[in-house]
N, C-alpha and C positions, 0 to 999 in steps of 0.2 A: 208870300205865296197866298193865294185866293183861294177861294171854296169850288168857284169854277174852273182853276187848275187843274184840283183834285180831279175832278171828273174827265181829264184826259188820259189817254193812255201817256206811260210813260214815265209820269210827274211822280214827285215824293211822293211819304202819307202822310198823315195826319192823326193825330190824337187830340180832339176836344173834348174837355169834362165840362156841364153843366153843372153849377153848386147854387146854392140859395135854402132858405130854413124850410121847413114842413110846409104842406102845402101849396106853394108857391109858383110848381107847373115843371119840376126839373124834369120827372121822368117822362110826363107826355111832348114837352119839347125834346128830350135826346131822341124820342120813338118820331117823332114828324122831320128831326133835322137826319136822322139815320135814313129814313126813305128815301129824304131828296136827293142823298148822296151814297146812297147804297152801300150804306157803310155797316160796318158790326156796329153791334149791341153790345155794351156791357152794362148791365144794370145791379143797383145796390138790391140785395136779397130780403127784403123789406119784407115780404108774407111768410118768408121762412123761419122769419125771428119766433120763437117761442114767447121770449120772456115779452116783446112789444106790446101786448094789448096792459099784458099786468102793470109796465113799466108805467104807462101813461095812466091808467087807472088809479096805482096806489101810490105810484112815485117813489123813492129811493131804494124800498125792499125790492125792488126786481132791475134796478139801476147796472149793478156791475154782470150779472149774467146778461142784461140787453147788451151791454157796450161789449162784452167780452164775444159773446157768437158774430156780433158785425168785424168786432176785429180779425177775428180767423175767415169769415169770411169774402173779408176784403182781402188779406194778406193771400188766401188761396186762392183768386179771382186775378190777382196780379199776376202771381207766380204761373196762373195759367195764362196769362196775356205775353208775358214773357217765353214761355216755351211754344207757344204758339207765331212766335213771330211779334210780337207787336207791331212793326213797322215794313208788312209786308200788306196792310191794309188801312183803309180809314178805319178810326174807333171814334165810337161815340160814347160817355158813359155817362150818368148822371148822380155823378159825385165825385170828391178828390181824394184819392187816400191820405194825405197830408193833414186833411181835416176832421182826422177822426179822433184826434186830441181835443178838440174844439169841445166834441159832446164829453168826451171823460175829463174835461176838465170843469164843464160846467153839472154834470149827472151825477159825480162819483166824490165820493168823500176825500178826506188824506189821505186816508189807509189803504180805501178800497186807489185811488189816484196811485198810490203806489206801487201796488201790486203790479196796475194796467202799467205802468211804467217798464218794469222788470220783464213783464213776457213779452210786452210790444219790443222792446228790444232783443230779447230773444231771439224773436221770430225775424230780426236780418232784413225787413223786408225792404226789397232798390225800387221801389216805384218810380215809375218814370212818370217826367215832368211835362203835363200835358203843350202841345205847341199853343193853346188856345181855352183859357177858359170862360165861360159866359154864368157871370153872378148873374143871376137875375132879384131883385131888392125890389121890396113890396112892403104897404102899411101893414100895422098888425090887427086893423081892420079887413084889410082885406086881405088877408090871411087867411080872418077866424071865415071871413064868410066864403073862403072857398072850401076851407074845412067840413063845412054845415052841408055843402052841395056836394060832398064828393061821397060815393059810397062803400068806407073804409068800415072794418068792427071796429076798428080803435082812436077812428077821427074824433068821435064824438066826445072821447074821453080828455082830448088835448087842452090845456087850462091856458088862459089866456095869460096869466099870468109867467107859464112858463114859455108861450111864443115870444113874449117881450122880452124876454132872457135871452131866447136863443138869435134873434133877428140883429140887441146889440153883440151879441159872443162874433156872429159872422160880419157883421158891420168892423169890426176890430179888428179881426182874422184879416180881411181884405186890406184892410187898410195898410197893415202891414205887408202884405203879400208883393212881392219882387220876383217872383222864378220865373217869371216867363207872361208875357202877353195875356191881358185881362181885360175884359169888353163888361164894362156895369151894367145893366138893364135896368131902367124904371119899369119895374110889369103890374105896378098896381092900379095901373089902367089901359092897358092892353090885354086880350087874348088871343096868343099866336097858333094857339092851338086848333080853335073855333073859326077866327076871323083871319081869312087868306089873306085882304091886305097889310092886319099888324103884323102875319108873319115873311111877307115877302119884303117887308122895310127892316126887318129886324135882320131874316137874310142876308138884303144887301149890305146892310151894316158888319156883319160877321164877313162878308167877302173883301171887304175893307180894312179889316182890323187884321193888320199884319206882326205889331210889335207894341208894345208897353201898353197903357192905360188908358182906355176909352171910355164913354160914358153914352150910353142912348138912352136920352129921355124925347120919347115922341111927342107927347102932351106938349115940352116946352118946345119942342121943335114946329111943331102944328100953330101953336102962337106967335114962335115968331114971324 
């Protein structure tokens, strides 16, 4: 099914998660692709974190309380997407719950990795598995320097060192990932955000991507 399905009366929904490391344009793409298709919003609670600014500043002392508030609040973001219908509308959201082991496996210690273990199973949560995700993959040049242009209180504390960490952790993650239809993005020279034409190809791209593993890179597409 297509993107411009979607916008018929009548047709299924859809559920597409945007994923990719810090920086890299998830939530202003989920907010530009939710417009075009008038879809909900579900966004990661990013300003809400307490421990975030300290987490990035000091590094592992404020590690399991950043990862432990995104865990409950992804787990209660779902549970709300679930009693709301999920599948009585398009969703857009710009992040996977499946990959929140990603960051506690690279942020959290053994001890503290175990703890998060114990209550994330706890907490039961059935996340449903998006019809459609769109990685978007970018240098960890051009990462830092969207970082530098964007105006976050806690961008500027983000170490380069640890963007190189997290961009292979998601390089990995993908690599393995099988659940369901994945569209790659090369966006470390595009912006779909700004520039209407890289996002009306990136678009069409995503109206295209029906099932398994795809890859748009525009740059090599424009050469050849």
């Amino acid at each position: 099914m297509s993107l411009s399905q979607l916008q018929s009366p009548g047709t299924a929904s859809r559920y597409i998660a945007i994923e990719g490391p810090i920086g890299v344009g998830k939530t202003a793409l989920a907010r530009r692709l939710a417009d075009s298709l008038s879809a909900d919003l579900v966004l990661e609670e990013v300003d809400e974190n307490p421990f975030l600014e300290r987490f990035y500043r000091d590094g592992r002392s404020a590690a399991l309380p950043a990862q432990m508030f995104f865990l409950f609040a992804r787990a209660r973001q779902i549970e709300g997407m679930r009693q709301s219908d999920l599948f009585s509308s398009v969703r857009i959201s710009d992040y996977l719950f499946t990959r929140d082991r990603l960051f506690a496996e690279l942020n959290l210690d053994a001890e503290e990795l175990k703890l998060y273990e114990q209550i994330a199973e706890s907490l039961s949560v059935d996340a449903p598995v998006p019809d459609l995700i769109i990685y978007l993959q970018a240098s960890v040049d051009a990462i830092m320097g969207r970082l530098a242009q964007r105006n976050s209180r806690y961008d500027r504390f983000v170490d380069r060192n640890y963007v190189e960490k997290l961009t292979d952790a998601y390089a990995r993650f993908f690599h393995a990932y099988d659940d369901g239809p994945l569209l790659i993005v090369n966006a470390s020279q595009i912006d779909p955000i700004n520039n209407n034409l890289d996002y009306e190809q990136l678009f069409q791209q995503i109206e295209r991507t029906t099932g398994g593993r795809h890859f748009f890179n525009p740059v090599a597409a424009a050469l050849g």
